[in-house]
DOGUMAR-272659 format. One record per residue (C-alpha): y, z negated, x negated; residue in three letters; residue number from 1. Coordinates in steps of 0.001 Angstrom, whole numbers, plus 500000, padded with zeros to 6 digits. Each point is the difference from the previous one (the first is absolute). Layout:
N
SITE     py     pz     px   r   k
SITE      Y      Z      X ALA NUM
...
REM end
This chain:
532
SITE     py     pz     px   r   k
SITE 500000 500000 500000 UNK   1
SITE 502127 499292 497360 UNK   2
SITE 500291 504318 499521 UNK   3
SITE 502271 499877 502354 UNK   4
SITE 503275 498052 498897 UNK   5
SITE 499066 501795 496180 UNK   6
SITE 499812 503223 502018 UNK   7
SITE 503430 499130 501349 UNK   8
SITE 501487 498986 496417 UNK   9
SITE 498878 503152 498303 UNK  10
SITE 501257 502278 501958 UNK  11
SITE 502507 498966 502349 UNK  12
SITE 501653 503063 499793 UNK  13
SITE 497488 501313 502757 UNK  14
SITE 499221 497192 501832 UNK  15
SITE 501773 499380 504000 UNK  16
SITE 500293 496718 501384 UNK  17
SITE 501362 499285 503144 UNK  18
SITE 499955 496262 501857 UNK  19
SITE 501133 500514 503756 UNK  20
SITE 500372 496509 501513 UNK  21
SITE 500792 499701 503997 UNK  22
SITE 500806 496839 501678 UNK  23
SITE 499613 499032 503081 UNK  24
SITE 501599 498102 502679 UNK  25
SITE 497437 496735 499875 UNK  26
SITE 501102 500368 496750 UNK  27
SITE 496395 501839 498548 UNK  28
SITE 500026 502466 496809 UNK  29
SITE 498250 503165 500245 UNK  30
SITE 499445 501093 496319 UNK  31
SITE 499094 503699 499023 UNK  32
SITE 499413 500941 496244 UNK  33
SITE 499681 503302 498790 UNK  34
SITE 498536 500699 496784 UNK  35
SITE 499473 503437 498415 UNK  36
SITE 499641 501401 496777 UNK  37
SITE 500218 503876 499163 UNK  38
SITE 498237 501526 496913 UNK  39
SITE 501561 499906 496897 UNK  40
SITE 498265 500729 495963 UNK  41
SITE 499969 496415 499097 UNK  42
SITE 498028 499402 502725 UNK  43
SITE 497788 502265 498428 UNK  44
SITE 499990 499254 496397 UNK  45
SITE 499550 496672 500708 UNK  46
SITE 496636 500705 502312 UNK  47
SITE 501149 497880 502775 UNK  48
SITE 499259 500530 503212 UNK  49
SITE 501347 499254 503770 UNK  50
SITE 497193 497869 501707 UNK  51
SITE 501783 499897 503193 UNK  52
SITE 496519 499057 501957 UNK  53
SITE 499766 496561 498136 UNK  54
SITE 503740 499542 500569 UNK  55
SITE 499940 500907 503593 UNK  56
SITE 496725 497196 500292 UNK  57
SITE 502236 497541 498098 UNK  58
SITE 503352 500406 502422 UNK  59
SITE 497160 499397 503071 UNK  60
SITE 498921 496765 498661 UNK  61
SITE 503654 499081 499709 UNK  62
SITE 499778 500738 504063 UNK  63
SITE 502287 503329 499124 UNK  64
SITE 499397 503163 502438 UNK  65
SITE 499696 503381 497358 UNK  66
SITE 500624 503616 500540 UNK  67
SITE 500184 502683 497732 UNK  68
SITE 503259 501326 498461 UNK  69
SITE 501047 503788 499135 UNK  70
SITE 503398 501423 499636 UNK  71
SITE 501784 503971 499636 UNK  72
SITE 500664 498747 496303 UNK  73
SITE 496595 499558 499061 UNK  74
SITE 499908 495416 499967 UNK  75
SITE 496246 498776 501417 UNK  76
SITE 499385 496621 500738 UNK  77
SITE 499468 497237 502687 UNK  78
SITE 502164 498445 502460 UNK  79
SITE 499153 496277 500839 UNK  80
SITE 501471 498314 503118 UNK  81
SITE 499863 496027 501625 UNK  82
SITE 502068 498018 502129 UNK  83
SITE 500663 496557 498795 UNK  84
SITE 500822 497414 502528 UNK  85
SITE 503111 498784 498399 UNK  86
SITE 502243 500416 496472 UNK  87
SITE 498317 497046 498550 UNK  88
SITE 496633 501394 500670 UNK  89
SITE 501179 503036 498143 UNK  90
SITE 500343 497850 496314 UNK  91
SITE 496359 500225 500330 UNK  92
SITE 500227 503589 498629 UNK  93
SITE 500584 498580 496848 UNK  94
SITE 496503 498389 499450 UNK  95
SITE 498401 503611 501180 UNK  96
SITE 501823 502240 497849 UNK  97
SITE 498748 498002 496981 UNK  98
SITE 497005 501682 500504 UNK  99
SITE 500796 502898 501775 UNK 100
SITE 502325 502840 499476 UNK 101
SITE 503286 499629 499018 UNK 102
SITE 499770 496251 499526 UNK 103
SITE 502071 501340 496800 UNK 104
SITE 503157 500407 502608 UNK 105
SITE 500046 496261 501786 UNK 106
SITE 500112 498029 496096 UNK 107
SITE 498140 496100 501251 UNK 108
SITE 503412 498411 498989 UNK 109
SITE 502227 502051 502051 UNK 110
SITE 502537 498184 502191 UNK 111
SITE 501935 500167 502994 UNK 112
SITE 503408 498846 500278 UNK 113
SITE 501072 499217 503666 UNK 114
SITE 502930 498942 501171 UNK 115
SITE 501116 499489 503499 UNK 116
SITE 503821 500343 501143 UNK 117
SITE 500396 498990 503921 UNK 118
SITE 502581 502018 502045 UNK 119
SITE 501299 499737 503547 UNK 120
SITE 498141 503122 500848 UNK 121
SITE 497515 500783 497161 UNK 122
SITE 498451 497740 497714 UNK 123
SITE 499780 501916 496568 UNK 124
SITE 496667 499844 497795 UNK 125
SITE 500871 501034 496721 UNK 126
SITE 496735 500729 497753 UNK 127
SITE 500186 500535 496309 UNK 128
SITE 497587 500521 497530 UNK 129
SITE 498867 502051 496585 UNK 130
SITE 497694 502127 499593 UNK 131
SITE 499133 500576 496029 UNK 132
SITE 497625 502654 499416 UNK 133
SITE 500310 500132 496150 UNK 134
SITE 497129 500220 498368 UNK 135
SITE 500306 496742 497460 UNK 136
SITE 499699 498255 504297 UNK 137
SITE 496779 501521 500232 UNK 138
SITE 496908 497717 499643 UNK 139
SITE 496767 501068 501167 UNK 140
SITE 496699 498673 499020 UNK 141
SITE 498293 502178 497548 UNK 142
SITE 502518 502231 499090 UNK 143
SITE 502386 500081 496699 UNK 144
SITE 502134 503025 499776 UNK 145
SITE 501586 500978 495937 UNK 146
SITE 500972 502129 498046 UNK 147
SITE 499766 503304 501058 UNK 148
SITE 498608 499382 503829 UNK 149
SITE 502654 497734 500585 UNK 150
SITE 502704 502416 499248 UNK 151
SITE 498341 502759 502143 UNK 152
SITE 500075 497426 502845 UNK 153
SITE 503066 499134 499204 UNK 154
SITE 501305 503486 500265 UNK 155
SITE 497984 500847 503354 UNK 156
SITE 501067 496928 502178 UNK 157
SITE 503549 500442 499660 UNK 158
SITE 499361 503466 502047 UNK 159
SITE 498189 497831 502659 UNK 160
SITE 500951 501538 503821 UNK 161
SITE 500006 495847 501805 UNK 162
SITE 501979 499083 503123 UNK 163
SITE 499581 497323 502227 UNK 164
SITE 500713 500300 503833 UNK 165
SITE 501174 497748 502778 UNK 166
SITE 500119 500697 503263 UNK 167
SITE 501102 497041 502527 UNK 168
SITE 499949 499492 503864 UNK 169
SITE 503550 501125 502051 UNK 170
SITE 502894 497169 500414 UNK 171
SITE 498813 499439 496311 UNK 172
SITE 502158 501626 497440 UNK 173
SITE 499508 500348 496472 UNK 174
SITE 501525 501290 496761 UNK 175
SITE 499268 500447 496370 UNK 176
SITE 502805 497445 498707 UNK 177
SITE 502770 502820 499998 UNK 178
SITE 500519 500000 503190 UNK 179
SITE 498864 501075 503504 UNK 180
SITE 499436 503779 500700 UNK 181
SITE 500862 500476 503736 UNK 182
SITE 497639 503257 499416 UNK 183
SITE 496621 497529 499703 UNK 184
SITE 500567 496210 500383 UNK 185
SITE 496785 500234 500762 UNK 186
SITE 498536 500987 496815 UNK 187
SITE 500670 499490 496455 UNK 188
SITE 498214 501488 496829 UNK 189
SITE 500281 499208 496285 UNK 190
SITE 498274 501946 497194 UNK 191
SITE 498765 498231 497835 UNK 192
SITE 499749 501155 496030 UNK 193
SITE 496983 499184 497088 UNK 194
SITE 501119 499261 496894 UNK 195
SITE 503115 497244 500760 UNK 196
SITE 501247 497216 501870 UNK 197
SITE 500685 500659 504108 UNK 198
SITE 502572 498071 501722 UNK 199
SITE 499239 500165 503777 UNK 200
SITE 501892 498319 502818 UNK 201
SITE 499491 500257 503606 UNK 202
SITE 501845 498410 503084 UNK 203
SITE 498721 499343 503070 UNK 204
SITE 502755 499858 503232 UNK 205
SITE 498030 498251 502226 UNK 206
SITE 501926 498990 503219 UNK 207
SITE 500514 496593 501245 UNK 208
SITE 498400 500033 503566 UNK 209
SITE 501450 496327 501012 UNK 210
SITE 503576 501721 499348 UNK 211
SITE 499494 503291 501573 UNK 212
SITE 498450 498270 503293 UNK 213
SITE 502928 497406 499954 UNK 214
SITE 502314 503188 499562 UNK 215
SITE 498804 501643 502899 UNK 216
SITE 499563 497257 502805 UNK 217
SITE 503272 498323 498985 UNK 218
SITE 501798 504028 500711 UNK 219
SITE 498197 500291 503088 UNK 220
SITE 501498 496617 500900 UNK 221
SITE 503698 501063 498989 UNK 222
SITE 499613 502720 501459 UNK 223
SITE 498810 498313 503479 UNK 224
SITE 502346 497721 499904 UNK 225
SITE 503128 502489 499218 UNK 226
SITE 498917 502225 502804 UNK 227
SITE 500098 497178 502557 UNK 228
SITE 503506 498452 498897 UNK 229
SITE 501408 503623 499892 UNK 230
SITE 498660 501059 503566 UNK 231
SITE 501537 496493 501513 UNK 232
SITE 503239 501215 497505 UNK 233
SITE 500242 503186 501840 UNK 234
SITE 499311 498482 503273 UNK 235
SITE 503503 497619 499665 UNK 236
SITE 501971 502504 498619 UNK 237
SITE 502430 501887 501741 UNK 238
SITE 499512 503072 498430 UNK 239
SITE 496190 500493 499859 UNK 240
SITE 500097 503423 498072 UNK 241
SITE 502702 499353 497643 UNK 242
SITE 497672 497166 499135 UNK 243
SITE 497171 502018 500133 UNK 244
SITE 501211 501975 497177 UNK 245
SITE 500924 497416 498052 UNK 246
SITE 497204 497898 500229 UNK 247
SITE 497614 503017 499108 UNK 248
SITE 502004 500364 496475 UNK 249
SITE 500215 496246 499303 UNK 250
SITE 495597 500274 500174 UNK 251
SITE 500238 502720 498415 UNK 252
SITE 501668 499042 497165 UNK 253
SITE 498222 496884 499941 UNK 254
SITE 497037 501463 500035 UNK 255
SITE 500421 501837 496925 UNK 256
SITE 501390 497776 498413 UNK 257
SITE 496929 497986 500358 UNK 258
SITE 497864 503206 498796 UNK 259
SITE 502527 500278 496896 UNK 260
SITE 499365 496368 498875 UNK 261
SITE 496320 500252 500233 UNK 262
SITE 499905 503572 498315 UNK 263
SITE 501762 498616 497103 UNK 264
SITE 498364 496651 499333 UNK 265
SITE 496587 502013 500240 UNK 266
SITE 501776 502731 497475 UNK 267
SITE 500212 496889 497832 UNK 268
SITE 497256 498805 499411 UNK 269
SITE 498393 503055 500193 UNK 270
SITE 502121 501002 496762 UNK 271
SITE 500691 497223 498170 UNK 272
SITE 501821 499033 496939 UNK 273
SITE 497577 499998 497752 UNK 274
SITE 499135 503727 500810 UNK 275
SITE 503145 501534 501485 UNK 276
SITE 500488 502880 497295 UNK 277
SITE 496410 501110 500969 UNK 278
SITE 499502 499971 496261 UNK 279
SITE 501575 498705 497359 UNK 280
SITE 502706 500675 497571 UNK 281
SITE 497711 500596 496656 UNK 282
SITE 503710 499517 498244 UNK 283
SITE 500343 496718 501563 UNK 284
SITE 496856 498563 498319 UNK 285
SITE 500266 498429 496149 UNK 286
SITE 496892 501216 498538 UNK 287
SITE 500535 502335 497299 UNK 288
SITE 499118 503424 500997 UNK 289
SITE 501038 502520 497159 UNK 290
SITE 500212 504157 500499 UNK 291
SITE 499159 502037 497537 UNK 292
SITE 500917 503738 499623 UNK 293
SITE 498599 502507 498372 UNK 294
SITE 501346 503668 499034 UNK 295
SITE 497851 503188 500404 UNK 296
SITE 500137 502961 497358 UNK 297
SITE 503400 500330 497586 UNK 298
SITE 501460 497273 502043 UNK 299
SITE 502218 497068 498161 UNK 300
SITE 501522 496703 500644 UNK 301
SITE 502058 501532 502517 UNK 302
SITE 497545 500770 502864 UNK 303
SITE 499869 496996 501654 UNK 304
SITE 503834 499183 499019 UNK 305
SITE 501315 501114 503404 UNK 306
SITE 496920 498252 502032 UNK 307
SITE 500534 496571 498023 UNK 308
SITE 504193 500164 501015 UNK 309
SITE 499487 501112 503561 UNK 310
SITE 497831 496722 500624 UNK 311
SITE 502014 497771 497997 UNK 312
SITE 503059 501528 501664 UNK 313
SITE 498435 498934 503199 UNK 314
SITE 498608 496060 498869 UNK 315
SITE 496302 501295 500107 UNK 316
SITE 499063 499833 496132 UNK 317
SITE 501534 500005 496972 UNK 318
SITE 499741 502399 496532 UNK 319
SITE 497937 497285 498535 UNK 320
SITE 499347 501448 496712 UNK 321
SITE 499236 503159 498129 UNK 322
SITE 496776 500276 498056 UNK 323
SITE 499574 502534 497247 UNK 324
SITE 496264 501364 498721 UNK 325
SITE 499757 501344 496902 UNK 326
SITE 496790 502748 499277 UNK 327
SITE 498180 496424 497580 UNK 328
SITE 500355 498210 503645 UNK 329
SITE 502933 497858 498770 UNK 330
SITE 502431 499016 502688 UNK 331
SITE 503237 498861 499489 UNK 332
SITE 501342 498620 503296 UNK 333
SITE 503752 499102 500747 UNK 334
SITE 500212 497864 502815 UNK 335
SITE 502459 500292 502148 UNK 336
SITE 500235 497158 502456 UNK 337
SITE 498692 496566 500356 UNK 338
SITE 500722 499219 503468 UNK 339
SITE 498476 502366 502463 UNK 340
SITE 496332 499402 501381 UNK 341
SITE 500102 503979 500769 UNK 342
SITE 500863 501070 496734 UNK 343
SITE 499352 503845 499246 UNK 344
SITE 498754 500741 496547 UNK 345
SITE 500366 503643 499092 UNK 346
SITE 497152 501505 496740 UNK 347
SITE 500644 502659 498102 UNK 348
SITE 497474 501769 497860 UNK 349
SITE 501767 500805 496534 UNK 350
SITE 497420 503158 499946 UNK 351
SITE 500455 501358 503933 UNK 352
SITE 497277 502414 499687 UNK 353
SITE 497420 497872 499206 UNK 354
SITE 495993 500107 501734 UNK 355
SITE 499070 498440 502934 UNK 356
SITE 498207 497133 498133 UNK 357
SITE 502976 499122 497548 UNK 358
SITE 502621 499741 503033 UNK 359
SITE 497379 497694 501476 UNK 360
SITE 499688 497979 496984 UNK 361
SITE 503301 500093 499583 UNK 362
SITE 501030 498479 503309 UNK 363
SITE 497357 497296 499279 UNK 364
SITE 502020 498935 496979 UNK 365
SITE 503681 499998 501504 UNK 366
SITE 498673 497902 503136 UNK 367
SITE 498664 497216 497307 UNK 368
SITE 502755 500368 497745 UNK 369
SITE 502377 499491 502239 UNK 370
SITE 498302 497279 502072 UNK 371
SITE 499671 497693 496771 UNK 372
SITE 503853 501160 498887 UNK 373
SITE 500981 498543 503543 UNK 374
SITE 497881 496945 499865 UNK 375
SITE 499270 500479 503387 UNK 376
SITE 496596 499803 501579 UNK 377
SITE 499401 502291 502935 UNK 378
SITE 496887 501208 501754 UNK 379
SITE 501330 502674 502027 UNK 380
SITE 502028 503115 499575 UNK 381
SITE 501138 503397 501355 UNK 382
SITE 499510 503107 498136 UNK 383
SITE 501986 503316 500034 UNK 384
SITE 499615 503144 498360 UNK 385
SITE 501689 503403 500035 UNK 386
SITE 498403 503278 499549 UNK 387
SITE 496966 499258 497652 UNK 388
SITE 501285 496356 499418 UNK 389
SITE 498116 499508 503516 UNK 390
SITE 496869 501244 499112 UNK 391
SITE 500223 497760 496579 UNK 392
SITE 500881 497064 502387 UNK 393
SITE 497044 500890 502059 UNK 394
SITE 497930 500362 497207 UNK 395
SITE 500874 496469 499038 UNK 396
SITE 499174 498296 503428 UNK 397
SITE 496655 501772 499919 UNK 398
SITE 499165 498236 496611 UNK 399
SITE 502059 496635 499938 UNK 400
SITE 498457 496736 502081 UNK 401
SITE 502670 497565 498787 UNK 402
SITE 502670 500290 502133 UNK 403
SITE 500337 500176 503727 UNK 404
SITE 502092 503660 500618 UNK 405
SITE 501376 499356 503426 UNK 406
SITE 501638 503286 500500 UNK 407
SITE 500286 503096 498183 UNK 408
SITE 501997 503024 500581 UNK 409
SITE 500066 503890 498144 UNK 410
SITE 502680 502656 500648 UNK 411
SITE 498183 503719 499615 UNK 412
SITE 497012 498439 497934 UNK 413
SITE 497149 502740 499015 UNK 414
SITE 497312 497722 500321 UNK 415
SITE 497929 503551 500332 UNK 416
SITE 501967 501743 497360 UNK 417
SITE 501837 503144 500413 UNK 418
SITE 498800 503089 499223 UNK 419
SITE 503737 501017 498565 UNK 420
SITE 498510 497848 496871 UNK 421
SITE 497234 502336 499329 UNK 422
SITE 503024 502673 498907 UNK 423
SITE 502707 497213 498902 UNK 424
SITE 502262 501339 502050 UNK 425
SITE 501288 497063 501133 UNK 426
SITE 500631 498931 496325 UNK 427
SITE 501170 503434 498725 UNK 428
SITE 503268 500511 501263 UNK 429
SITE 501072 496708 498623 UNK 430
SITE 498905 500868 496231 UNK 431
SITE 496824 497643 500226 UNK 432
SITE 496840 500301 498165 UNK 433
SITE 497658 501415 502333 UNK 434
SITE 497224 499000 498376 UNK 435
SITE 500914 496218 500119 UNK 436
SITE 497888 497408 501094 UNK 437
SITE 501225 498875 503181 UNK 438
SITE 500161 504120 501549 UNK 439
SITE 496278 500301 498491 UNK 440
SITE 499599 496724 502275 UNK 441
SITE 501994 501456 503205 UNK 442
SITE 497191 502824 500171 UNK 443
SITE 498103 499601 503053 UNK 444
SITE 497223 500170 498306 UNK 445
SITE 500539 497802 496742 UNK 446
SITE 497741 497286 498659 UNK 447
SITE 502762 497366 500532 UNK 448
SITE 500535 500917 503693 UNK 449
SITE 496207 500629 500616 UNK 450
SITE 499083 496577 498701 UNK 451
SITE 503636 498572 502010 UNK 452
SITE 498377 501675 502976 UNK 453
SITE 496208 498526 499817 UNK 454
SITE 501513 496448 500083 UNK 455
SITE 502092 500518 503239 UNK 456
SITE 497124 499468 502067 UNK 457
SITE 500400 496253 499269 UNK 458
SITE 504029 499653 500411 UNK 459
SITE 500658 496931 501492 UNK 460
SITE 501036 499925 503264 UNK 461
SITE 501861 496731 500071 UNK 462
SITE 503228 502249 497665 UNK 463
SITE 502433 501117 502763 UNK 464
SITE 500971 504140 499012 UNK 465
SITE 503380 501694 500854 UNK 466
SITE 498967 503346 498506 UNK 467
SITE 503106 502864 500309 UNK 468
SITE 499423 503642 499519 UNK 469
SITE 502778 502026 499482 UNK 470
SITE 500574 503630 501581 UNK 471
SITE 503328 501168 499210 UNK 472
SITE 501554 502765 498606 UNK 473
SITE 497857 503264 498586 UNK 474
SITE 498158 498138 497694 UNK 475
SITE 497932 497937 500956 UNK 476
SITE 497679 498195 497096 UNK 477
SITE 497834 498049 501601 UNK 478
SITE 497486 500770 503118 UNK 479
SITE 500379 497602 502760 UNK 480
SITE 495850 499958 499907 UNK 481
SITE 501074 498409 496241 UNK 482
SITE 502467 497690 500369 UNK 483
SITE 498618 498714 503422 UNK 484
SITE 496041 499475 498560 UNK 485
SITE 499791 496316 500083 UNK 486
SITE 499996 500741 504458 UNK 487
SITE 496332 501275 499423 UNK 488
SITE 499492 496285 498154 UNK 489
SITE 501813 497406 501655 UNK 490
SITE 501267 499449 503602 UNK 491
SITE 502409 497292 498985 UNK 492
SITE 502287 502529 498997 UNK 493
SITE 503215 502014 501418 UNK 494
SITE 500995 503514 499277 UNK 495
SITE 503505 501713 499946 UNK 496
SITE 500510 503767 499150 UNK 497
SITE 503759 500175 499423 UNK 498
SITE 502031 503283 499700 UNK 499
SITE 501237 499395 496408 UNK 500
SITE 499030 501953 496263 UNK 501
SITE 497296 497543 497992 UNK 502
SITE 502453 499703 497399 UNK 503
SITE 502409 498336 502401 UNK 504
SITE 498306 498463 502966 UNK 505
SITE 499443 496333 498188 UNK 506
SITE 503616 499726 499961 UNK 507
SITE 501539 501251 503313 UNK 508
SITE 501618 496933 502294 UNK 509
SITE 497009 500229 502880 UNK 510
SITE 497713 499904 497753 UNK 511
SITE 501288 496981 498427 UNK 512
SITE 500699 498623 502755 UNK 513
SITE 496271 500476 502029 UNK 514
SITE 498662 498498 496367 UNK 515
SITE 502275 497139 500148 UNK 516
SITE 498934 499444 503399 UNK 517
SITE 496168 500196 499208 UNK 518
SITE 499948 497579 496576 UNK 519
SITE 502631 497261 500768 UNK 520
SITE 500414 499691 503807 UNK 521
SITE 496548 499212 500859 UNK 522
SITE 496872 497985 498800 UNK 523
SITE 496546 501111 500303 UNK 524
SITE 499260 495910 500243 UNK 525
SITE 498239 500506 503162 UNK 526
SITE 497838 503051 500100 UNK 527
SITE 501306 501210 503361 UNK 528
SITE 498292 503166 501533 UNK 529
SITE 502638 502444 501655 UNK 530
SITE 498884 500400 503598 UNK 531
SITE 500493 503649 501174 UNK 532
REM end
């Protein structure tokens, strides 16, 4: 049994699970697990093998209900299903996995923070909890991954497809902690990412019934007793359809003003303080969370001069420092600022038409050169790169499991090459060697980009992607089908094709300012799931 959570380490990056969890109103859980694997080479080369029978016997013993699982894209596994007769009930799960599959998801330690906040109308449950599903977190009897297996499993997890599901009864509403969607406060999703750390938070709006009956016989009263004082009103009065009219307004406007007061207390605490931005200000937290940028081909200190002003010009980062690589890996960084939590470190490559591998390297060596230059610890970062400086920055989150990299963005990267590099004509009219390192390495077809290529099959999903493409002009260098390849990889990623030259595109104003938007406005903390 224990195949199956090593199946799941090894290669993640072709493994679907989905947990679909549907309460009730006497408060039952109705828990349905989908588990499916499709067929990758490790698989293979390893000799293991899908023994969905014994699995399928296993879940039944657990008092699960199985069905097969197929899908258009080629995934083949099981669906388990059972209804537990309350939440508490459901902690059970924990003790089953252990033994069962995917008891590597629900770690025996995990723990649930709950917190209750009472309301007039609603009384708030506010879950929150972490899910770690790093590797060093894994214990499982028997099995001791090193060396070389551990870094394949390392690789493959992070491109694990997880989400969790929760569907609740109506009158209930829930939300994700950044606040309700009035499109499905019914439902809320999170996907869930191998490899890292996974804040979740959910809140319950359950109402209070006590308030809501109290609510409604105490109107119906009022409104009893305000018809019978204004029909003996009308009676006395001399003027029984002036008073008519006026009488009908007065209720009226009583009425809604009764309407208004409850619509806004529930609007409270419905959307309260501690989530009334939806999500938070990323800039408004004091970790340390350093950028750095990286230029493509020919490009200097320069190319991220314009990006680092515009958000300093607008209080979202700072030019933190400038970091510069020589061809023996030596940096020399000059640092900048020593306030800012955002700051933006720019690199530039003293030999900027250099291979695939060096730039890689290279951006390895500024990152830890300037972090111990700083003297400050950090554990997260952005990353962005222009023209081939994106592909180099990809290249590095494909390879690095240090640091957590939150969000990463690339304007016009050729992550597939460009076939302009086979001629060097996009190097020739500048006077560059065509035979250089770095346009041998923009070939479609070169070993730097067909080794970059073989490892994107494990990116991790948990890195947040702005990728831009740019289609202006009568040149254009790049193929969208290029600079937009990490869509065939990731789905935690958005895509902009914008009508500028790719020489020019990382520097126009709505560019900036859609960048500045997506790396300092908003934190990935909580994993949300956009709801379509």
């Amino acid at each position: 049994m224990l195949v199956f959570p090593f199946l799941f380490l090894l290669i993640g990056g072709c493994v679907r699970i989905e947990y679909d969890a549907t309460v009730h109103y006497d408060q039952s859980v109705t828990l349905e697990t989908t588990y499916a694997f499709r067929d990758h080479p490790v698989m293979k080369l390893l000799n293991l093998r899908l023994d969905w029978d014994t699995w399928k016997q296993q879940a039944n013993d657990n008092g699960y209900a199985t069905r097969d699982y197929s899908s258009e894209d080629d995934y083949e596994g099981m669906v388990l299903k059972k209804t537990f007769d309350n939440v508490d009930e459901l902690q059970n799960i924990k003790e089953e996995w252990k033994t069962g599959p995917a008891g590597i998801l629900v770690p025996p330690d995990m723990e649930f923070d709950v917190q209750k906040e009472e309301g007039i109308w609603f009384d708030s449950y506010v879950l929150n909890t972490n899910l770690d599903l790093r590797l060093d977190r894994i214990e499982l009897p028997g099995l001791n991954l090193s060396g070389s297996p551990k870094q394949l499993a390392e690789r493959y997890v992070r491109q694990a497809d997880i989400r969790f599901n929760l569907t609740v009864p109506t009158g209930v509403f829930v939300e994700d902690g950044t606040g309700l969607d009035l499109r499905s406060m019914k439902h809320v999703e999170w996907q869930v990412y191998g490899g890292r750390q996974n804040n979740m938070t959910l809140v319950a709006h359950v109402p209070n019934v006590k308030a809501w009956i109290i609510t409604v016989v105490a109107f119906v009263v009022v409104s009893l007793a305000s018809f019978f004082i204004w029909r003996k009103y009308r009676q006395n009065a001399g003027d029984p359809n002036k008073t008519s009219i006026r009488s009908r307004l007065l209720g009226v406007l009583i009425v809604v003003l009764a309407l208004s007061i409850i619509i806004v207390t529930v609007r409270e605490e419905l959307t309260t303080e501690r989530k009334a931005e939806a999500v938070r200000q990323a800039a408004q937290t004091d970790e340390f969370i350093p950028t750095f940028a990286v230029h493509g081909l020919l490009g200097t200190d320069r190319t991220f001069l314009r990006f680092s002003q515009f958000m300093e010009q607008r209080g979202l980062a700072k030019d933190g420092a400038l970091c510069t690589v020589s061809t023996e890996s030596e940096v020399d960084c000059v640092i900048n600022d020593y306030s800012s939590n955002r700051p933006i470190v720019r690199i530039e490559y003293e030999d900027a038409e250099a291979s695939l591998n060096n730039q890689t390297k290279w951006l390895n060596a500024a990152i830890e050169t300037y972090k111990a230059e700083r003297n400050k610890s950090f554990e997260r970062m952005y990353l962005i790169g222009h023209s081939m400086g994106g592909v180099a920055a990809a290249n590095y989150i494909l390879n690095q499991d240090k640091y957590l990299i939150d969000k990463f963005v690339s304007f016009d990267s050729p992550f597939a090459g460009t076939r302009l590099a086979n001629f060097g004509l996009s190097a020739s009219n500048f006077g560059v060697n065509t035979g250089s390192a770095a346009i041998r390495d923009l070939s479609p077809t070169s070993d730097g980009l067909v080794a970059f290529q073989s490892k994107l099959e494990t990116w991790p999903r948990s890195v947040q992607v702005l990728s831009f493409a740019g289609r202006g002009g009568e040149f254009n260098l790049i193929e969208p089908s290029s600079s937009l390849l990490l869509e065939d990889y990731t789905n935690n990623i958005t895509t902009e094709t914008v009508p500028y030259d790719h020489f020019s595109l990382h520097r126009k104003t709505d560019v900036l300012r859609d960048t500045g938007r997506f790396l300092y406005e908003y934190t990935n903390e909580f994993n949300p799931v956009e709801t379509n």
